[in-house]
C-alpha positions as MATLAB code, in Angstrom:
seq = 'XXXXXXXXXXXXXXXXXXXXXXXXXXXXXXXXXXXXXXXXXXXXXXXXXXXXXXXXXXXXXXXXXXXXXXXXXXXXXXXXXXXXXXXXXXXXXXXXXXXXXXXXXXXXXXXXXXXXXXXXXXXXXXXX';
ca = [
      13.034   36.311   32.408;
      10.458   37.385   29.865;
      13.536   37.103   26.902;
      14.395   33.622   28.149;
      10.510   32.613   28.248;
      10.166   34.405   24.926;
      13.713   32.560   23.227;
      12.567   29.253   24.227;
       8.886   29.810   22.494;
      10.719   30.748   19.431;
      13.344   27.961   19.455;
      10.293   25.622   19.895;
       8.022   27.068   17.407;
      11.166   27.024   14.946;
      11.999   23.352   15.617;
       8.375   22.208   15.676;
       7.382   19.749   12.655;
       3.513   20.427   11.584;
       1.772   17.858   10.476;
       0.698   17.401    6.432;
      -2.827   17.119    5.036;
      -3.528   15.106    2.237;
      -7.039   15.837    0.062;
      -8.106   12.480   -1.728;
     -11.212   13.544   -4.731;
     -12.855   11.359   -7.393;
     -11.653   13.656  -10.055;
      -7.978   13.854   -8.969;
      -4.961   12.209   -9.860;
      -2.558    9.754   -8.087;
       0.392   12.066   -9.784;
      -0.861   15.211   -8.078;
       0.717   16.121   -4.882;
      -2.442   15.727   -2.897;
      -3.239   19.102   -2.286;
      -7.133   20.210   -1.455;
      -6.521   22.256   -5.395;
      -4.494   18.817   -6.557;
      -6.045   16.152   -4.913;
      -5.195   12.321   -5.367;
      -7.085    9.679   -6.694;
      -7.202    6.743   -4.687;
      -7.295    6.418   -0.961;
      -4.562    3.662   -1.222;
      -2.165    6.971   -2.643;
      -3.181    9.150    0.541;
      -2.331    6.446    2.834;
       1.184    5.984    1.175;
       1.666    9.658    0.995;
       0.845   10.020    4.832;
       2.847   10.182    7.967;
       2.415    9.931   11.622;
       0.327   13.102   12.540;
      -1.103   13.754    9.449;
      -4.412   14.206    8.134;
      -6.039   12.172    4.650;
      -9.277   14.408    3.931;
     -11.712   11.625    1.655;
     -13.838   14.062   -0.810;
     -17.256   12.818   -2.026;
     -18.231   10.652   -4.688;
     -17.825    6.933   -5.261;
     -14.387    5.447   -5.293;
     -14.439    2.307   -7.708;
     -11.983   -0.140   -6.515;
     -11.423   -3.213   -8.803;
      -8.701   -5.759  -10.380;
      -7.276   -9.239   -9.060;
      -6.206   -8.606   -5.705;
      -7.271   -9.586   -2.608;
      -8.180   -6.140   -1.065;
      -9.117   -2.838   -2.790;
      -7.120   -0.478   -0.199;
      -4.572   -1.611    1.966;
      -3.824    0.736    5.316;
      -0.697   -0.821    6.214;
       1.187    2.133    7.752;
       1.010    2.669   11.127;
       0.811    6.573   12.919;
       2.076    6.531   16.890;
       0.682    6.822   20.079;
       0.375   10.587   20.467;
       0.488   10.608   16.602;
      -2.279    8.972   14.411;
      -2.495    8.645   11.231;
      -6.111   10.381   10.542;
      -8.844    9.563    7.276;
     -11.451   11.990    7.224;
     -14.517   12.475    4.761;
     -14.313   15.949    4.220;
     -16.761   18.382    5.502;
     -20.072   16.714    4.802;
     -19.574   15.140    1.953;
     -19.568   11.354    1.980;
     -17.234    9.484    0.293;
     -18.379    5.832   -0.985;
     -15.382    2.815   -1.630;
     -17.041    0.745   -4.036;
     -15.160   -2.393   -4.226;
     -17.827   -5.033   -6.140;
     -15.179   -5.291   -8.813;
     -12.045   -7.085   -6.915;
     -11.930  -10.203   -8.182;
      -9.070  -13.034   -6.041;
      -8.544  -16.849   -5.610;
      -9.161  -15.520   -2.407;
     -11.604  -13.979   -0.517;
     -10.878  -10.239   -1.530;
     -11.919   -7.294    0.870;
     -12.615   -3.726    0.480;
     -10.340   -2.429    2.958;
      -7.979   -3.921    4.877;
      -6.086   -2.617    7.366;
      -3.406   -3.630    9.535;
      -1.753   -0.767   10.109;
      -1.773    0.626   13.845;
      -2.984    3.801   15.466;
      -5.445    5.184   12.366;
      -8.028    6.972   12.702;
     -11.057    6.509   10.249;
     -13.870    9.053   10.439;
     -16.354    8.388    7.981;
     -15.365    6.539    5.557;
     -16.317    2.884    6.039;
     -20.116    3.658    7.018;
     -22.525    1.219    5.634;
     -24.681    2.984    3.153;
     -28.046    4.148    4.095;
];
């Protein structure tokens, strides 16, 4: 009994997907593979690079955001139920989107997000 339990635990462990996390810094670069060492640049490049069940860690600093579009990011992508799709400042640092700079015939937001099952921890605080 105790090979079978142990078999199964090992099959499962084997099988088992883990989920990716995805560092986003000030100083990094879109082209990097998003790694805490290689972070990206933009928030908008961690979203696209993230999956159901994984993590976006948001680094410190202030994240200009500007051009002629309507929104400076854009959290389309959706996680699942039992898997979100998670944005985290990192640690204690505090991450600021500064979006002042969009300019739109429209309207144009700082974030916008229509994706489904996210989870935003903060990042979209008003500042003190």
């Amino acid at each position: 009994m105790n090979h079978l339990v142990l078999i199964l635990t090992a099959a499962l462990l084997g099988t088992g997907v883990h989920a990716a996390e995805f560092h986003v810094a000030v100083d990094g670069d879109d082209a990097h593979p998003g790694t805490q060492t290689r972070p990206f640049a933009t928030l908008q490049r961690g979203h696209e690079a993230a999956a159901p069940g994984d993590t976006v860690f948001v680094h410190g600093g202030t994240y200009v955001v500007a051009g002629e579009r309507a929104a400076g990011v854009v959290l389309s992508k959706s996680g699942e139920p039992d898997k979100h799709i998670r944005f985290f400042a990192f640690a204690d640092e505090r991450p600021v989107i500064e979006c002042r700079g969009l300019t739109s015939p429209e309207r144009p937001v700082g974030v916008k997000v229509t994706g489904s099952w996210l989870h935003l921890i903060r990042l979209l605080e008003p500042r003190a």
